[in-house]
N, C-alpha and C positions, 0 to 999 in steps of 0.2 A: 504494500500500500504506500502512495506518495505519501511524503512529509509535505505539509502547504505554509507557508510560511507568510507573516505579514509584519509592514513596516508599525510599528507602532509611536513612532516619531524621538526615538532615540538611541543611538548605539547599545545601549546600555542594558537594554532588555533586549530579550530573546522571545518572540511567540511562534512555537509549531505545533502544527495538528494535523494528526493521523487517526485518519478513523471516529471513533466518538469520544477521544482526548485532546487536550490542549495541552501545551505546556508552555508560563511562562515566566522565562528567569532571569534573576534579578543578577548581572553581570559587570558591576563597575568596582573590579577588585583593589585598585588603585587609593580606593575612598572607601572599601568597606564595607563596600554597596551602600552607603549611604544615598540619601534617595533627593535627587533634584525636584524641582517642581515639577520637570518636564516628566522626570519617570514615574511621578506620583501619577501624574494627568496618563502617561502610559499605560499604567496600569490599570486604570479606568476603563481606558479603550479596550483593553485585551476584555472584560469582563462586558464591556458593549459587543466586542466581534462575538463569543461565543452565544451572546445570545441571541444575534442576528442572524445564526447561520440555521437555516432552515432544518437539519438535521441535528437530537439532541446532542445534547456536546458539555462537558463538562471541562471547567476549568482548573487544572495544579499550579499553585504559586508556588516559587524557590527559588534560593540561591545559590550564589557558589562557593567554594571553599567550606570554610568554618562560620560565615555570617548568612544568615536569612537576608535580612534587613534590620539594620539600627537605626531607622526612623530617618529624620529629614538632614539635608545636608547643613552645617553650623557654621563650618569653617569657609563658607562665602567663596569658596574655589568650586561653583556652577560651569563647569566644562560642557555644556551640554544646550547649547543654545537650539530654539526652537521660535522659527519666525511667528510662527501662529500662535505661543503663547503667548503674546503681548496682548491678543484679544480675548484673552481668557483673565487677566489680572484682575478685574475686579468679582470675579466669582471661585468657587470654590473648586480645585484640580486634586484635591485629594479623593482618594478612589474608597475611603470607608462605608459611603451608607449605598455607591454600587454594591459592595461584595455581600453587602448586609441583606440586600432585596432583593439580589440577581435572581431571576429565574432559574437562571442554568445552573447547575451545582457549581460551587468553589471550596477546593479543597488546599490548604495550605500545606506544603510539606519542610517542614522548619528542620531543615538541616545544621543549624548552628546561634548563635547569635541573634537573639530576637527579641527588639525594642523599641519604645517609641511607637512611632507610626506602624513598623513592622509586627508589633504587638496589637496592633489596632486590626490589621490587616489578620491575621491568624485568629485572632479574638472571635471576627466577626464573621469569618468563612463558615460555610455548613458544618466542616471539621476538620480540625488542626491535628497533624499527624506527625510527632515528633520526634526526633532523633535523639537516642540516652546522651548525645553529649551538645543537646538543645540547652542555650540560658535565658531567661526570661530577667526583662527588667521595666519599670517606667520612670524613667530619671527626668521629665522633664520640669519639676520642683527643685531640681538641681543646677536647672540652667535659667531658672526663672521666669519660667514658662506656664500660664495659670493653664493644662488641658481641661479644658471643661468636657471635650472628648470622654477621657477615662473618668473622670468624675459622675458622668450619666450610665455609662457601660458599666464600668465595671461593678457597682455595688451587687447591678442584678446579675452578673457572669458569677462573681466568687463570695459575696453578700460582703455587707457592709463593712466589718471588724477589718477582714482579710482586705478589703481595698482601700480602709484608711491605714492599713501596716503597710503594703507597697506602695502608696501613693506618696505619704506624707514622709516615708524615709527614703523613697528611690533604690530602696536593697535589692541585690541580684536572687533570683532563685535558680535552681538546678532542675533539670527535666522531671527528675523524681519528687522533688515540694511541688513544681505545679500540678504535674498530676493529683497529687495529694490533697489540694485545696479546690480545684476542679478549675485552673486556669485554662488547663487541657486536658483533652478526652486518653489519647490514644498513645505512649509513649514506645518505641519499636527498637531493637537495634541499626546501630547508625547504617549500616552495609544492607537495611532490609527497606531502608528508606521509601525508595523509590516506589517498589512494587508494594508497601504497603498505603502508600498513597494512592494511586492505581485505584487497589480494592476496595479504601473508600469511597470515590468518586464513582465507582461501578453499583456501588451495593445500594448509592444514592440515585443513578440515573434507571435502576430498577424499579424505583417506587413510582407512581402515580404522578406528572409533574403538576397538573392543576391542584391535585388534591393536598402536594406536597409545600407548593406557595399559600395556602390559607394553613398550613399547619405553622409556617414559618412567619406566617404576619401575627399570629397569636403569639407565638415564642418572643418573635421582636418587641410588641407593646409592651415588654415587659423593662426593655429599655430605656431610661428617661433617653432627654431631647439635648442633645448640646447645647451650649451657649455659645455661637460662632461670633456673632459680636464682642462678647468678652473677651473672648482668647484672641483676636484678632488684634485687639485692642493694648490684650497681655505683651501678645507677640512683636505687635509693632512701633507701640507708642511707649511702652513703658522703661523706666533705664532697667528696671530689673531683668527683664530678658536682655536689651543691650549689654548688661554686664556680664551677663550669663553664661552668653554667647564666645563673647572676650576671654573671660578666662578658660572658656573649653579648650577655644581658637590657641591661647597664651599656655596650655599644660599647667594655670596657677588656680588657687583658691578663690571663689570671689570674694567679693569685700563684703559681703554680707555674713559672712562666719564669722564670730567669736573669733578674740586674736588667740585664744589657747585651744583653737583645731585647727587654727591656720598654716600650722606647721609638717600639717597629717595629707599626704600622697592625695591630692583630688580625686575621683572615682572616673574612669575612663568613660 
């Protein structure tokens, strides 16, 4: 069977489909995969094509190496220009409440490193299928970034207790605590990866698809609503994210810590 491939308007990602899979990976090892605007709005698209295509089709997200994705890029080295985002700047190019709705199944296969926005993205898939040497984190209280994102999600994903401990400390977990708190369903060995992804996407494009979207629109109401104004607000207006940002950028503390932790290794 042909591989079909499509541009999704940045080097960066990867989209092929064969058959009634998709595959698309997140490929900017240079940075981390840290995630440009353009690959956010990428990733969008890839969860529009699959479900544009007449025959049903199911989507796998992933990356390369040892990183999924660690959320959005900070350190302002945007390699990745896209003429057609300039008409997209005053709306929203992150691809979360796609993967939340999609029709078509989206199935995340968290190979390594998974944060931030990457965490948002495996959060919200049908189901996150992870690799034993997956890390889970949401540090952006660390950068000074209000997510009002995780702040709606997550109480109802892991309830409440459990998303004021990773929110308000930004601490890392290991594949085994998230499973454990129910951040994620399905943890696999790291070499079963793939094909275990595979089989959830299959076991999902099995069921019902109309029947399977009204089972998924009750599941979802169970999510508050972001606050995109505030964080926007957080993001772009305030020093606290400018600082945030700078120290990530600088490998230093920011200046909002206590001078007696200021001395203590920043959290990458």
């Amino acid at each position: 069977m042909a591989v079909e491939t499509h541009d999704l308007g940045t080097p960066f990602l990867r989209f092929e489909r064969e058959g009634h899979l998709a595959w698309c990976t997140i490929d900017r090892p240079a940075s981390r995969n840290a995630l440009t605007a353009t690959m956010y709005y990428g990733i969008k698209k890839a969860v529009g094509l699959v479900n544009a295509f007449p025959e049903p089709t199911a989507l796998i997200l992933t990356g390369t190496d040892d990183v999924f994705a660690p959320g959005g890029e900070l350190r302002g080295r945007a390699d990745d220009h896209n003429e057609h985002m300039e008409y997209l700047a005053a709306g929203d190019v992150t691809p979360f409440e796609e993967v939340r709705h999609s029709f078509a199944p989206v199935v995340s296969a968290v190979n390594g490193i998974c944060q931030g926005g990457g965490l948002l993205i495996a959060m919200l898939s049908d189901v996150a299928v992870c690799s034993e040497r997956a890390t889970f984190r949401a540090p952006e209280l660390l950068r000074g970034i209000a997510d009002t994102g995780y702040a709606a999600y997550l109480p109802a994903h892991v309830g409440v207790a459990w998303a004021r401990d990773l929110l308000l400390t930004g601490r890392r977990l290991d594949a085994r605590e998230a499973l454990a708190i129910g951040l994620v369903t399905r943890v696999v060995p790291h070499e079963e990866l793939r094909a275990r992804a595979v089989e959830a996407a299959e076991q999902i494009l099995r069921t019902a698809p109309e029947a399977r979207m009204e089972v998924k629109r009750l599941l979802h109401e169970r999510y508050g609503k972001p606050d995109r104004m505030s964080m926007d607000w957080s993001l772009f207006h305030r020093d606290e994210a400018r600082e945030g940002m700078a120290a990530f950028t600088e490998k230093r503390t920011p200046g909002w810590v206590p001078a007696g932790l200021s001395d203590e290794r920043r959290s990458s």
